[in-house]
N, C-alpha and C positions, 0 to 999 in steps of 0.2 A: 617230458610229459606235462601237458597243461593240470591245472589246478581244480579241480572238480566242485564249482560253486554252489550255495543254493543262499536264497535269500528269505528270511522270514520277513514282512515286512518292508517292502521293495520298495511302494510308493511312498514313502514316508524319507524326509529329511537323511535321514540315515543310506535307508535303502539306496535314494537316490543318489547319494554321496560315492556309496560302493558301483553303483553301476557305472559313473561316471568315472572311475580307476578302472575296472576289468577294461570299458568299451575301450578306455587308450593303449591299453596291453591285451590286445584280443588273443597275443599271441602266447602267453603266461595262464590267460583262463580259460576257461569252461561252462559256460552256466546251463545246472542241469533244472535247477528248480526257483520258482519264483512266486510270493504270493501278497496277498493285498487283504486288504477289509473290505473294502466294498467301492473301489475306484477302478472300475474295470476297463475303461479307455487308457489309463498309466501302466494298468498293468497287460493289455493286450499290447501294447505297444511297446513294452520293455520285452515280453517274450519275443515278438517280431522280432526287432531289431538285435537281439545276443542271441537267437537261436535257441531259448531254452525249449526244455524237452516237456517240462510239470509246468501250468499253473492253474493257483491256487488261488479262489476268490472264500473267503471265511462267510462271509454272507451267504448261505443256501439260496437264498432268492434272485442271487446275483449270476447262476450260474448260466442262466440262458443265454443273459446276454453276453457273456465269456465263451461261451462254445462259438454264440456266432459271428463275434470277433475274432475269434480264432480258428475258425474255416478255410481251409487251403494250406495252413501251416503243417508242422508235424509234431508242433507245440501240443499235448493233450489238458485238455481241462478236467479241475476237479472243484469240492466246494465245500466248506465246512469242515469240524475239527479233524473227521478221517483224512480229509486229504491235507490239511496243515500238518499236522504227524506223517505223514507218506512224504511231506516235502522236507520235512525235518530230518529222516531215519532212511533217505532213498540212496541214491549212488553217488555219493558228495563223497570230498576229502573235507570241505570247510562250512562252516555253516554257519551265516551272520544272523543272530538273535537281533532282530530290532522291532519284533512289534511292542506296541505302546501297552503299560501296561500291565495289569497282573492276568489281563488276557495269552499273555507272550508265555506264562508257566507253563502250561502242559506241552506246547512242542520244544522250545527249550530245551526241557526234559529228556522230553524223547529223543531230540538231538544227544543230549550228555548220553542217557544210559545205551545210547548205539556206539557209543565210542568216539565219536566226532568231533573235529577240532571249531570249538563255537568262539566265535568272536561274540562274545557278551555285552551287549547295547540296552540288554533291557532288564536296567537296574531291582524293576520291582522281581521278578523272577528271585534274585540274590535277596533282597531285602525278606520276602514271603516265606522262604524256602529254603536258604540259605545253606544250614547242613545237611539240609536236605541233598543241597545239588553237590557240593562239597564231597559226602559220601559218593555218591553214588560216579561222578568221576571219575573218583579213586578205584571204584569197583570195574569201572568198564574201561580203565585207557584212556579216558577224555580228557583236550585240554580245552582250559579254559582261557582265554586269552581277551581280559578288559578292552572294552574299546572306550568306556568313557573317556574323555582329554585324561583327567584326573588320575583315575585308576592308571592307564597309560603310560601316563607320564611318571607312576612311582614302578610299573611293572620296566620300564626304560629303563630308570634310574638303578633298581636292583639289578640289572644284567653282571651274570658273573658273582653274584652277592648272596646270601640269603638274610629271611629275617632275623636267624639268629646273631648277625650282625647287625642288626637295625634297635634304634633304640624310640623311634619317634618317626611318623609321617606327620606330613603338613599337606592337609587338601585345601589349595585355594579356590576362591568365590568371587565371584567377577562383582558381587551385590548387586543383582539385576539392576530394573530399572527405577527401582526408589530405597536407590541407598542413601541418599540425602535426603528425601521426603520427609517430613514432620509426620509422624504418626496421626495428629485431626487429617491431615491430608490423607492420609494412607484408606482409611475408612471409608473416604466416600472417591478413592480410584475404580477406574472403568475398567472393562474385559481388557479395552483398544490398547492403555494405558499398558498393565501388564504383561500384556505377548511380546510390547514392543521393546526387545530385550536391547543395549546399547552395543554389542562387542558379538553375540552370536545369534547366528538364522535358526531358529529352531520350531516345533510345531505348537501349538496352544498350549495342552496341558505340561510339557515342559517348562516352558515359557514362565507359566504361573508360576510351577514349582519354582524356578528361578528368583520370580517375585516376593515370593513368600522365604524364599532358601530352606524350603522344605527338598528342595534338589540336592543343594547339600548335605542337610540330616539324612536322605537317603543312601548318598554316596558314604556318607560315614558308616553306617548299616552293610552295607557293598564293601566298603575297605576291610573292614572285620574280618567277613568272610575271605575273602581272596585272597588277604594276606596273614592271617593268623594271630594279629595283632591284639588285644584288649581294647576297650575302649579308651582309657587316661593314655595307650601310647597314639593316640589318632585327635591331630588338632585340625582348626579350621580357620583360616586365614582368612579377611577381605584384601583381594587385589583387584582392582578396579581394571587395570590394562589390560586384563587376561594377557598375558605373556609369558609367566613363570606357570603351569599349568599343575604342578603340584612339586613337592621336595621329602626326600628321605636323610633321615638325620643318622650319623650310622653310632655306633657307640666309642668310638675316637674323637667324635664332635663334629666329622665332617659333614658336611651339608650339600647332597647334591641336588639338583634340580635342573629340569628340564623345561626347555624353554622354544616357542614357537608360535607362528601365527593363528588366532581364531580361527581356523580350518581345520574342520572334521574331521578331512581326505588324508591328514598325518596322523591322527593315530590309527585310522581303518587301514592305510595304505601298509603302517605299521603290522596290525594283525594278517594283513593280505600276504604278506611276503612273507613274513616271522619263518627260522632266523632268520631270513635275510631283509635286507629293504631295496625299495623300490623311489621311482623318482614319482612326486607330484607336482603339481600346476600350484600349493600352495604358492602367495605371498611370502617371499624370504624376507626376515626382517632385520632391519637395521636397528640398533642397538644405538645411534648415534641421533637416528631419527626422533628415536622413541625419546632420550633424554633423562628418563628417571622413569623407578619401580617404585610403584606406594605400596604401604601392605597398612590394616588396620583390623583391629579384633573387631569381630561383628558384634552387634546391639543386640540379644538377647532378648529386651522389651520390646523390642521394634519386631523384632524375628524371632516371635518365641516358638517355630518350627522348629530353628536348630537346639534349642532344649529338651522340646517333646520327644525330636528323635533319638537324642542321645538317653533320654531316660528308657525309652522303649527297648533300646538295646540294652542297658544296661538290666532291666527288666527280664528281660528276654521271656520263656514260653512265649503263649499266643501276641506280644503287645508289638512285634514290628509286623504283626499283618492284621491289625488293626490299624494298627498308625497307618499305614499304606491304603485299606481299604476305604477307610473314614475321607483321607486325603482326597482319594478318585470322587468320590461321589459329591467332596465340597467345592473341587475343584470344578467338576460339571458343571454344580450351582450356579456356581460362580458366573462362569462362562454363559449360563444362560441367564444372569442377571436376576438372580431369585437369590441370592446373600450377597451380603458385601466381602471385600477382601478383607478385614481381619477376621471374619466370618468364619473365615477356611480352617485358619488354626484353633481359634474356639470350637468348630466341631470336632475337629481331632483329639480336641483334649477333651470334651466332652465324653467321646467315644473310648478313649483310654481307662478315664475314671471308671466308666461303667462296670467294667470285666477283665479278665486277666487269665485264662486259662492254660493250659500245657502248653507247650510247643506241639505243633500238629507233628505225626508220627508218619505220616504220608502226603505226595502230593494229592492225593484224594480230600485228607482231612483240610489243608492247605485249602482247596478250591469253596470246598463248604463251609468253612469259616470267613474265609472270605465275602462269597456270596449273603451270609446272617448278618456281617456287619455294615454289608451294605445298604442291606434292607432295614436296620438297625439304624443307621443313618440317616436313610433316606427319609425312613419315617419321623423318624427328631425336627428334620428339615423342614418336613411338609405341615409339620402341625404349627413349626416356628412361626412359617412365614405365613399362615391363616389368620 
């Protein structure tokens, strides 16, 4: 029997990545569901072409023109969060979490509490909610299955293991693309500057995170979760080659780590198959080519995201969805040229100092605090920059 797909987030990097595995194994999948933000020629044309059965435009206003994009198919359209949760919670076996986002939380969700095997892409969902989604897994049969490189590549490396063998992860960091940069330079870099990552294709607000290695303090937030770990046993390494994608340390001393081309399509093609694997179009890599692996502790002053985040966790109640939320709306800024890049992480820590309350008790409370700190933010922002 074929694999029973749905995609959260289809047009986006991710998405596309997955669609481009299924379409070469048309004979392994199924895609029943598909949905998008608001790019409805990507996504009328991915249903086209894999036959799915749902899609989903999130945009209410987008839905017209999805219906008559989709005219003659037997693709049905829908629009907005009802129908992102019906693409989440419908006739799937598997279900890739990738929209961007703390937007991705509520179907996410909805995917885990159906029981669904979710390949998890969308970091902030685990960073916001964390035990949240953790619980509630455990309640309904759900797996969860990392697709970051990262998480991935330590969920590989345990195969057969558990963490109470582990004594130590090591998440590596590519250091975007001003890992050498001098801090006065860092200040007055452009949007064009940090999207342009050296080693991975990825979409803006990743990109930045990358920039900033507030990517990384998330993924630390995410490791927590997933794997049960404390904070002191979860480090963070600069490796410039991306090649060694993360390593677990077990408590014998051994060290293993996984290692593979900047390509997506291995760790999604990973959760695609799980157990089993599957073959991709990645670049195999020579080891002879490459010539040597650098590894360096990250700068701290230069990148004090991967601080804030690690305090925030260590914090814990409300402060990793604060940190997350602060993040989105500095990173917007950013992106539309109304702060500068060190900018990003000064509102974040700005945002932290402020408040600190519970841990949210639901995804409800989750979404509302979210939402307050935004607005929280944004208004810091707007009177900044007046």
């Amino acid at each position: 029997m074929r694999k029973r797909i749905a995609i959260l987030g289809a047009t986006g990097s991710i998405g596309k990545s997955t669609l481009d595995l299924i379409e070469r194994s048309p004979e392994r999948f199924e895609v029943i569901a598909l949905t998008a933000k608001t790019d409805v020629d990507a996504l009328a044309d991915a249903a086209r072409r894999t036959g799915a059965r749902l899609a989903v435009i999130a945009d209410e206003s987008c839905f017209g023109a999805l219906k008559a994009k989709l005219e003659g198919t037997d693709c049905r359209p829908a629009a907005g969060v009802e129908g992102l949760e019906e693409a989440a919670t419908g006739d799937s076996d598997w279900v890739m979490a990738a929209i961007v986002g703390c937007a991705g939380l509520v179907p996410t969700m909805a995917a885990v509490d159906a029981g669904k095997t979710v390949a998890l892409a969308n970091k902030e969902a685990l960073v916001t909610a964390g035990s949240l989604m953790i619980d509630a897994a455990s309640r309904a049969g759900a797996k969860l299955l990392p697709v970051d490189s990262e998480h991935n590549a330590i969920f590989q490396c345990l195969a057969g293991s558990t963490v109470d063998n582990v004594s130590r992860l090591v998440l590596t960091a590519s250091g975007g693309p001003f890992r050498e940069l001098p801090l006065d330079r860092m200040r007055t870099a452009t949007p064009a500057e940090a999207v342009a990552h050296p080693r991975w294709s990825m979409g803006a607000k990743i990109s930045v995170d990358s920039a900033t290695l507030m990517n990384k303090g998330l993924e630390l937030i995410e490791a927590h979760h997933l794997f049960g770990l404390p904070s002191y046993c979860i480090d963070i390494v600069v490796h410039p080659q991306s090649v060694v994608h993360s390593l677990v340390e077990f408590v014998d001393g051994s060290l293993l780590a996984q290692l593979g081309s900047a390509d997506m399509r291995i760790p999604i093609a990973y959760t695609l198959a799980w157990p089993e694997r599957m073959a991709t179009p990645a670049q195999r890599l020579s080891l002879a080519d490459i010539g040597r692996l650098d590894f360096e502790a990250p700068d701290f002053d230069r990148f004090p995201a991967l601080r804030l985040a690690r305090e925030a966790l260590e914090q814990g109640g409300a402060a990793p969805v604060v940190l997350n939320a602060a993040n989105e709306v500095a990173v917007e800024a950013f992106l539309k040229g109304r702060i500068g890049f060190c900018d990003i992480s000064r509102t974040v820590e700005d945002s932290l100092a402020e408040r600190n309350e519970r841990a949210p008790r639901s995804v409800e409370e989750v979404v509302a605090l979210d939402r307050e700190i935004r607005e929280r933010a944004s208004a810091r922002l707007a009177e900044s920059c007046t």
